[in-house]
C-alpha angles and dihedrals in degrees: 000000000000107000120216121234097230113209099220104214120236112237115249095232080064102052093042082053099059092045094050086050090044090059100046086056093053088049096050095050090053092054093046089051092045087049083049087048097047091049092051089055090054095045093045091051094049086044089054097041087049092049090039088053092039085055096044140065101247096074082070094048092073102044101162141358090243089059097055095055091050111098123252089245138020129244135252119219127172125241091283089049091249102155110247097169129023142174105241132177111251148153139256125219102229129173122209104183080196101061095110092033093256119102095177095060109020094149128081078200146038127283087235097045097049091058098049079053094054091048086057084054097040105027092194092051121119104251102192094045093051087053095050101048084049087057096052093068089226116129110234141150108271095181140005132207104027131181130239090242087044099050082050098067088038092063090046094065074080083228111150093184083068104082123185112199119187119256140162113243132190108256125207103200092188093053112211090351106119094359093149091057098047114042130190146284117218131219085267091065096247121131108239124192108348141029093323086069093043096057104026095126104047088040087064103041119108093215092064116020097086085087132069117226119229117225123215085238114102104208088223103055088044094053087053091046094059089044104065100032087054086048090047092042096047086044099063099020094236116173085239157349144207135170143180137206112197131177100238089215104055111017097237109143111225106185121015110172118177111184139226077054133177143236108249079195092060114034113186135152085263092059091035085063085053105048091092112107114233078195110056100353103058123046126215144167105269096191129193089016087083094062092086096056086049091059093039096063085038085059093036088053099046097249099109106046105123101072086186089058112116124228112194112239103181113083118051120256111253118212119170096320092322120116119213117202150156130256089244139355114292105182134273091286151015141189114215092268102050082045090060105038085049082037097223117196086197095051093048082038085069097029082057095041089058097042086056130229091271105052087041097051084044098060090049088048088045079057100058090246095131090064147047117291114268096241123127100234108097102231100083133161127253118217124245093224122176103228132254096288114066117170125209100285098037091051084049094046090048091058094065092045110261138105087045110078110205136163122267076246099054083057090042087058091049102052083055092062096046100061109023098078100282108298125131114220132198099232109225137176100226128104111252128210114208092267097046095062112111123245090234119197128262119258105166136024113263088239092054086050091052084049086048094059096041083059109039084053090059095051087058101041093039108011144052098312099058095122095064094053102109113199114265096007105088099229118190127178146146125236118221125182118178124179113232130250107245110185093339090310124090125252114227084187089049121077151186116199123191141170115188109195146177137182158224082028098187076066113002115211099165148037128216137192139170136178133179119198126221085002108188130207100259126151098266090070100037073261090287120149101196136103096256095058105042109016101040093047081063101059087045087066108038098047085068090053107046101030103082091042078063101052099257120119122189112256110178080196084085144057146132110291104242100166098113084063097050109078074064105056103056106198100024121115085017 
C-alpha cells in the first residue's frame, strides 16, 4: 500500500503573523539607519566648522575664558578708587530704512513727526537734522551711547526703521567733573585729549586691562575745585576760569579744572570747542605773580640780603623810552617785603636790574618755564620765551610777569618749589607711591625757601591776598593781574587775574592756583577787575573745603614765625 505524502496547510492567522513581524523589522532597520545618519550629519558638520575655525583667524581672537570676561577697555579710577571711566553695556540709535522692506517708506510716520517724537526721548538732539537724515532714505546712527530707559521710549514710538543694537560704550560716572583730564573715548572705540589717549593702549590690552589705573586726581577735591572756580567765574561774568591744586611734594595734581568745560558722556561740536585746557593747554601773562620768583633768585644770588634796605617807589622807572609804574602810588620808599605785600613794579623792576637778565632767564629756566609743561595729556602749551638774549627792559618786564606767556601749571611747579624747601618737581597725574616720587633738582637754597614763605604769608595776612587768607590754615599767595595783548597792543579792558597759593605755610603740603579769564567789575567783586578782588576770593573758600579732605585742620595755634620781619613792617600784626 502505497502512502500518500500529505502537505499539511499552514493556518492564515500564521502567515498574517510573519509578514506583519517582517515588516516591523524592516521598519525598525530604516529608523536605526536614519538615527546613524543623522548622527553622522551632526558629526560631519562639527568635523567641517573645527577644521573652518582651525584654517581661519577667529579661533585666536578668544583665547581664554578669562579674556572674554575681561572688558573691552579698562577703567580709570582716581587715587581713592572712586570710578571716573567704565566700560558699560548700552545701546546704539540706529535707523534701517529697510526694515519693512520698503525703502521708500520706511516710516509709519512722518519724518517730521518721528523726530518730534525722539526729542521728546534726548532733549538736547537736533531735530531738524534727525528729520532730514530720516527723509534721505540713507541708514545711518542717529545716537550713541543710549540708556536702557532711553531705548524703552524709543521702542514705544512703535518704528521699526529705528533699530537699537546692543553695544558697549565708554561711561563717565562723574559727568563733566574732571572732563579735561580725562578725555574722552570715540564710537570707534580711540582715547582723544586727556588720560583716555595716554593710556589707550594700556587701557585695550588684554594683559593689562583687568586692572583699573588710579589718577593722581581725588574726585573731592576736583569737584571743590569746579565749584568755586564756576562760582567765581558766574560772579564776575569772566569769559573763563581754571585751577590746580598740586602736592608740593610730589607733584601729583590733585585737582586740575578748566572752565567752560564738556561732557565726555556727551561729545558734540559745542564740548569739542571747550577741550582745550586753559591749565596746561593756553598760555598767558600771569603778571605780578611772578614777583616772588623774582625775589627769590635776588635772595638766592646774594643781591637782595639786607631786608631793611629802601627802594624808592615814587618816580617811574625809566628803560629805553619805556616807563615802568604802579597801578597807584605806593609811597617814597619800600623795603622787599613791603614791595611785595603792596606788590610795586617799580620796586621788582630794580630787584630784577640788579639780579641781571641772565641769572634771572636761568632760574626760569631752572623752572621749566621755557618748555612745555611736564603733564601726560597730550595737548600741552607751549611758552611764549623770549629767547637767550634778554636786554635790560625785557629781563624787568619779566620780573612782573609780563613779556614771557606760560601755563596756570608751569606757576603751580614753581611755587612748589618756592616753599617746599627748593626742589623742582614734574607734575603728573598719576597716583605715587613713596618710591615713585622723583628726586627733582634744586632750584633755590632751603633758607631762601623758609624767607619765601615768611613773605608770601604776609602778602596774604597784610597785603593784596588777604582775601584768600581762611581762618586756621596759614594761607600765603601771591595776586597777579595782567592786561591781555590784543593785536600786539594791550587791552586795558582786557584782563588776566590770578592768585598762586600755598598752604599751611609753617609746613606746606599743597599748591593752589586760580585764575579767571576776561573777569568784569560786577557787584560781586566792589566792580573791581583785579586779582585781589575775584582770584584770591577763590582760594579763601576753597582751603576750608579741601583741607580737611587732605588731611590738614585749621589750628590758629601755628603759623610761619615772622618776628625777625616785623621791626620792618611798622603797623603790621598791630
Amino acid at each position: 500500500m502505497t502512502a500518500l505524502a500529505l502537505s499539511t496547510p499552514i493556518p492564515a492567522k500564521r502567515s498574517k503573523a510573519a509578514t506583519v513581524r517582517q515588516h516591523l523589522l524592516l521598519t525598525a532597520q530604516l529608523r536605526v539607519l536614519l538615527v546613524a545618519a543623522i548622527f553622522a550629519g551632526v558629526a560631519l558638520i562639527a568635523v567641517v566648522r573645527i577644521g573652518y575655525f582651525g584654517l581661519s583667524d577667529r579661533a585666536t581672537r578668544i583665547t581664554s575664558l578669562e579674556e572674554a570676561l575681561l572688558p573691552p577697555r579698562g577703567e580709570i579710577t582716581d587715587r581713592n578708587g572712586v570710578p571716573l571711566a567704565r566700560a558699560f553695556p548700552a545701546y546704539a540709535l540706529w535707523f534701517n530704512p529697510r526694515a519693512l522692506g520698503e525703502p521708500d517708506n520706511p516710516l509709519v510716520r512722518t519724518p517730521q513727526q518721528v523726530a518730534a517724537e525722539l526729542k521728546l526721548v534726548f532733549p538736547d538732539l537736533d531735530e531738524a537734522d534727525v528729520a532730514r537724515r530720516l527723509a534721505s532714505g540713507r541708514p545711518s546712527y542717529l545716537r550713541r551711547r543710549v540708556l536702557p530707559e532711553e531705548a524703552n521710549r524709543v521702542q514705544d514710538l512703535g518704528e521699526l526703521a529705528l533699530e537699537l543694537p546692543r553695544e558697549t560704550e565708554r561711561h563717565y560716572p562723574q559727568g563733566s567733573l574732571a572732563a579735561h583730564v580725562l578725555g574722552y573715548v570715540d564710537s570707534e572705540g580711540r582715547g582723544h585729549v586727556g588720560m583716555e589717549q595716554v593710556l589707550n593702549e594700556h587701557l585695550t590690552d588684554p594683559a593689562s586691562r583687568a586692572q583699573p589705573v588710579p589718577l593722581s586726581i581725588d574726585m573731592r577735591v576736583q569737584g571743590a575745585l569746579e565749584d568755586e572756580l564756576r562760582r567765581g567765574m558766574l560772579a564776575t561774568n569772566a569769559a573763563g576760569a581754571g585751577g590746580i591744586v598740586l602736592d608740593v611734594d610730589t607733584g601729583e595734581i590733585l585737582a586740575l579744572a578748566s572752565l567752560p568745560d564738556f561732557d565726555p558722556n556727551r561729545i558734540d561740536s559745542d564740548g569739542a570747542q571747550q577741550m582745550f585746557s586753559r591749565v596746561s593747554s593756553e598760555v598767558y601773562e600771569l603778571g605780578s605773580t611772578f614777583k616772588p620768583i623774582t625775589v627769590a633768585a635776588a635772595i638766592d644770588a646774594g643781591t637782595v640780603r639786607d631786608f631793611g634796605r629802601r627802594y624808592q617807589a615814587s618816580r617811574p622807572l625809566e628803560i629805553g623810552g619805556f616807563r615802568i609804574r604802579d597801578s597807584h602810588p605806593l609811597g617814597a620808599s619800600l623795603n622787599v617785603a613791603q614791595s611785595l605785600m603792596h606788590s610795586s613794579n617799580i620796586v621788582t623792576g630794580q630787584i630784577a636790574d640788579e639780579l641781571g637778565a641772565e641769572r634771572m632767564r636761568r632760574t626760569l629756566m631752572d623752572l621749566g618755564m621755557h618748555e612745555r609743561p611736564y603733564i601726560e595729556v597730550p595737548a600741552r602749551g607751549a611758552p611764549i620765551w623770549p629767547g637767550d638774549k634778554w636786554p635790560r627792559l625785557r629781563n624787568i618786564t619779566v620780573s612782573y610777569g609780563h613779556g614771557i606767556s606760560v601755563t596756570p601749571l608751569h606757576l603751580a611747579s614753581a611755587y612748589a618749589a618756592l616753599v617746599n624747601g627748593g626742589i623742582w618737581r614734574p607734575s603728573t597725574l598719576h597716583r605715587l607711591e613713596p618710591h615713585e616720587v622723583p628726586k627733582g633738582r634744586r632750584v633755590f637754597k632751603a633758607s631762601t625757601s623758609y624767607r619765601m614763605r615768611q613773605l608770601l604769608r604776609l602778602i596774604s595776612t597784610d597785603g593784596t591776598g588777604r582775601s584768600a587768607d581762611a581762618p586756621g590754615y596759614r594761607v600765603g599767595g601771591k595776586t597777579g593781574s595782567a592786561e591781555k595783548a590784543v593785536g600786539g597792543r594791550y587791552s586795558k579792558r582786557l584782563l588776566v587775574s590770578t592768585f598762586a597759593a600755598a598752604f599751611p605755610m609753617d609746613k606746606p603740603r599743597f599748591v593752589i592756583v586760580t585764575m579767571l579769564d576776561e573777569p568784569q567789575g560786577t557787584t560781586a567783586s566792589s566792580f573791581q577787575r583785579t586779582a585781589a578782588w575775584n582770584a584770591a576770593p577763590i582760594v579763601g573758600k576753597l582751603v576750608p573745603r579741601i583741607g580737611p579732605m587732605l588731611g590738614v585742620m585749621p589750628d590758629d595755634t601755628r603759623d610761619v614765625d615772622i618776628s625777625d620781619l616785623r621791626p620792618l613792617l611798622p603797623g603790621v600784626g598791630e
